[in-house]
N, C-alpha and C positions, 0 to 999 in steps of 0.2 A: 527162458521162455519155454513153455509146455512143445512139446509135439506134437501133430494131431492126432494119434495116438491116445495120447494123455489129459486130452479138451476134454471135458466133462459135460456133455449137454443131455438136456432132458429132451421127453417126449416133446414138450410143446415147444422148445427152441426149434428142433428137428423141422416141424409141422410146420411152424412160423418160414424157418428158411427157405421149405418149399414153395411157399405163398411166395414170400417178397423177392426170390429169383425171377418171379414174372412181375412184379411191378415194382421197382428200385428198393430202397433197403428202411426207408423214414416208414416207421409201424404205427398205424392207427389205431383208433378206439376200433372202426370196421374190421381190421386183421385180426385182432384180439378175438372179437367175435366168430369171424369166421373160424377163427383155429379153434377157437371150445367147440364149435357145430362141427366141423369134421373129426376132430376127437369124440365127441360124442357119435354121432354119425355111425366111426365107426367103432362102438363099442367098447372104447379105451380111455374116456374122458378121465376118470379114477387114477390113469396112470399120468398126466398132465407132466406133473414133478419129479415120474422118477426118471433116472438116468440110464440112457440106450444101453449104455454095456451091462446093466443088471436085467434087462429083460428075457425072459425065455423066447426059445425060436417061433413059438406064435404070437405071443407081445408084437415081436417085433418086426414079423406078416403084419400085424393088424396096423404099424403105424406106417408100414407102408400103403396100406388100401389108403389111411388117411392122408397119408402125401395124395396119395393119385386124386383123392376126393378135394383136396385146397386147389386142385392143377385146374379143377374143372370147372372153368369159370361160367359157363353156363347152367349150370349144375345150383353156385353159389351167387349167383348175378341177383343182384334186389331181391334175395330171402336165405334168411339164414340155416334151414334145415331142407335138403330135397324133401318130394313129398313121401310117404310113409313106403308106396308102393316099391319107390326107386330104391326106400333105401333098404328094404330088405331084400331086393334081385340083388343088392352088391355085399350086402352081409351073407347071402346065401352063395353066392360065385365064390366066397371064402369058407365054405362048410361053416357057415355059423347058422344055419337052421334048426 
């Protein structure tokens, strides 16, 4: 058996985990969506597939905003992209302006 060390997860497992730590672990068509919207969101949708230990130290900033943005369930309640406004105050609180 691997270590967790040794687990190999992508971006979007990562994202996914965050999600389903707040609503039990059975993934839907809904979760899927959401985690492409907060991937995209924030700016990292492209990196979906690769895997955390190859990303650079901002990569791996950016899939952390995308945790925070799955966390937020008001944020993603009945729509799947905040609106344009929000979502560039939270790409801009990460120097992405």
């Amino acid at each position: 058996m691997a270590s967790p060390s040794q687990v190999a997860l992508t971006v979007f497992d990562v994202v996914m985990m965050a999600r389903k730590n707040l609503a039990g672990w059975r993934v839907s068509a809904e979760d899927m969506g959401a985690v492409e919207a907060a991937l995209h969101d924030a700016g990292i949708g492209h990196l979906s597939e690769s895997y955390i230990s190859e990303l650079s130290g901002g990569q791996s900033q950016m899939v952390s905003v995308a945790q925070a943005l799955i966390r937020q369930a008001d944020v993603y309640r009945g729509r799947s992209h905040p609106h344009p406004p929000r979502r560039r105050a939270l790409r801009c609180s990460v120097g992405g302006c």
